[in-house]
N, C-alpha and C positions, 0 to 999 in steps of 0.2 A: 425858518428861513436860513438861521444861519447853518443849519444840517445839508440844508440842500445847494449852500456855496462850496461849503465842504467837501461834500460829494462830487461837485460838478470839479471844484479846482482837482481833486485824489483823482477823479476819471481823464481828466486833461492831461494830469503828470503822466498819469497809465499809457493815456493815445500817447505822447509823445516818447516815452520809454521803448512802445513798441517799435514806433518810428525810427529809432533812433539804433534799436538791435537788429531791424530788420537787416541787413547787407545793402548797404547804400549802391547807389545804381553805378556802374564803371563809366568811366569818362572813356571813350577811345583813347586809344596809345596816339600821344604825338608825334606825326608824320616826320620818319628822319630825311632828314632831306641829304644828300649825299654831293663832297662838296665838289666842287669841277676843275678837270684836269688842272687849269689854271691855279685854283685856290692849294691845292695839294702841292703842286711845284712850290708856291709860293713857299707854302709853311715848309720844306722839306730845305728849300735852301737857309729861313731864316732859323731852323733848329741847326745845321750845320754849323752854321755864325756862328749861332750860343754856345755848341759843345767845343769849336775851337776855342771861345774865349775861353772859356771854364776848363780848358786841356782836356778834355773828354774824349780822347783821340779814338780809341773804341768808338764809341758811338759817332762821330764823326765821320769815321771810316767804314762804316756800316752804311751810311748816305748813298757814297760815294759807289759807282759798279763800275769796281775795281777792274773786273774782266770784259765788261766794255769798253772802259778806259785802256785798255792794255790792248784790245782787239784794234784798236784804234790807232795807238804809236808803232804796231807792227807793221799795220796796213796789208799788202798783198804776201807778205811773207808765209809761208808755213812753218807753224809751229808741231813737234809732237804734242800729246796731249801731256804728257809729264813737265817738257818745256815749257807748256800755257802754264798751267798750276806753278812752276817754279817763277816764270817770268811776272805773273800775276801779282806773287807773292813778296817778289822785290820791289815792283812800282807801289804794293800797298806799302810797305816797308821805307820806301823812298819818298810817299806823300806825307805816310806817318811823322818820318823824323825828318824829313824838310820841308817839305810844302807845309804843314800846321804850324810852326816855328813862326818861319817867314809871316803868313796869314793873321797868324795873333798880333803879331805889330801893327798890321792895317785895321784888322777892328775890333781891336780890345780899347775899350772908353771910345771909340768911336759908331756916330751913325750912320747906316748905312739907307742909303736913297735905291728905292725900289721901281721898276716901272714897270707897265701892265705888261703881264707876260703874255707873251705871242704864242699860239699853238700852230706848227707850222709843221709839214713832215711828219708828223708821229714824233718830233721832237719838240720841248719850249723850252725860248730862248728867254733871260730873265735879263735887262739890263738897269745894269745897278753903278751907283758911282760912291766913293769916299771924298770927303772934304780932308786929307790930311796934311796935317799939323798946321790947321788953319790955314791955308791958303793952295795948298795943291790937289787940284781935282782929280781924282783915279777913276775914270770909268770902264767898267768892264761888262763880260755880263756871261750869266749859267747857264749852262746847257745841261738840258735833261732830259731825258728819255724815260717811256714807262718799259719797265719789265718787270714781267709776274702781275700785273695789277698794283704796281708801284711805282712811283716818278722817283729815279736816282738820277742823279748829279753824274753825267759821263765824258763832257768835256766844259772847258773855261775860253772865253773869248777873251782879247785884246787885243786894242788899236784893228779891230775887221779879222781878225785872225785866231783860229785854234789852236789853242794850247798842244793837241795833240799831233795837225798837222806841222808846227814849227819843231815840236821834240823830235817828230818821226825823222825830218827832212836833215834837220840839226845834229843831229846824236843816233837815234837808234839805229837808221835806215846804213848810216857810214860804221857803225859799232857793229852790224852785224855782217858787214860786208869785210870790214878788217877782223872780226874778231870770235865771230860764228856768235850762235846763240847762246852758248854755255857760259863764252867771254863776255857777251854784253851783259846777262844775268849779273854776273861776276863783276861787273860793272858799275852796276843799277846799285847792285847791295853796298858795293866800298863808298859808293857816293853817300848812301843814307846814314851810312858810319860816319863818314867825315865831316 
């Protein structure tokens, strides 16, 4: 008797030995679910946040579509295409070393208030507010546009208005009228020196 417990337990390790070498059966791949324009703006502004805090200005600036943004403070103007690339290169140059400065003070150790972002236009509009320095509230809100299959960051709202319509109107539009495009370029860069 006790031979044929033996044998039955040594056959049972056997079955389960082979069970066990055989190539377990594959589970389907889980279904990636791909996230929506919405979800993507979101995360692309709130990594912008992060890399200003942290002065990640590169990668900041990467966000941001620099040559939308730029298409944008020109407005009806024609540019050559050497112009764009040079005028491009100053606003990114201009956002680098003054817009991210400024930026870090509003929310570096601060949180920022997010709201359901609107897809409206082929653009979404993100508005978001600062509590700073305890008691003053800053609402503003991101505007983003996809291009390529990606949502960049191409203009900024405040108090109802674009950041790129008030520059245009403000500075460029009168900088390129007094000063041609070579001079506003030449412009754009003394400011981000300064």
């Amino acid at each position: 008797m006790k031979q044929i417990r033996i044998l039955l337990v040594t056959s049972l390790l056997l079955v389960n030995v082979s069970v066990f070498s055989e190539e377990a059966p594959q589970t389907p791949p889980a279904e990636t679910t791909t996230a929506s324009p919405e979800e993507q703006s979101l995360s692309t502004v709130k990594k912008l946040v992060g890399f200003i805090r942290f002065k990640k200005n590169d990668k900041a600036l990467a966000l941001i579509h620099v040559g939308r943004f730029s298409e944008l403070l020109v407005g009806h103007h024609k540019l050559t295409l050497a112009e764009k690339k040079d005028f491009e290169e100053a606003v990114g140059k201009y956002i680098e070393n003054k817009a991210f400065p400024i930026a870090v003070q509003y929310f570096d150790k601060i949180d920022i208030t997010y709201e359901k972002p609107i897809l409206k236009d082929k653009k979404i509009r993100i508005g978001s507010s600062i509590l700073y320095k305890g008691s003053d509230q800053i609402t503003f809100a991101w505007i983003l546009s996809e291009i390529d299959g990606n949502w960049y960051i191409t203009d900024f709202e405040t108090e109802g208005k674009l950041a790129t319509d008030i520059n245009r109107t403000k500075n460029i539009e009168p900088s390129l009228k007094k000063n041609g495009v070579k001079g506003t370029i030449l412009s754009i860069l003394k400011a981000a020196k300064s």
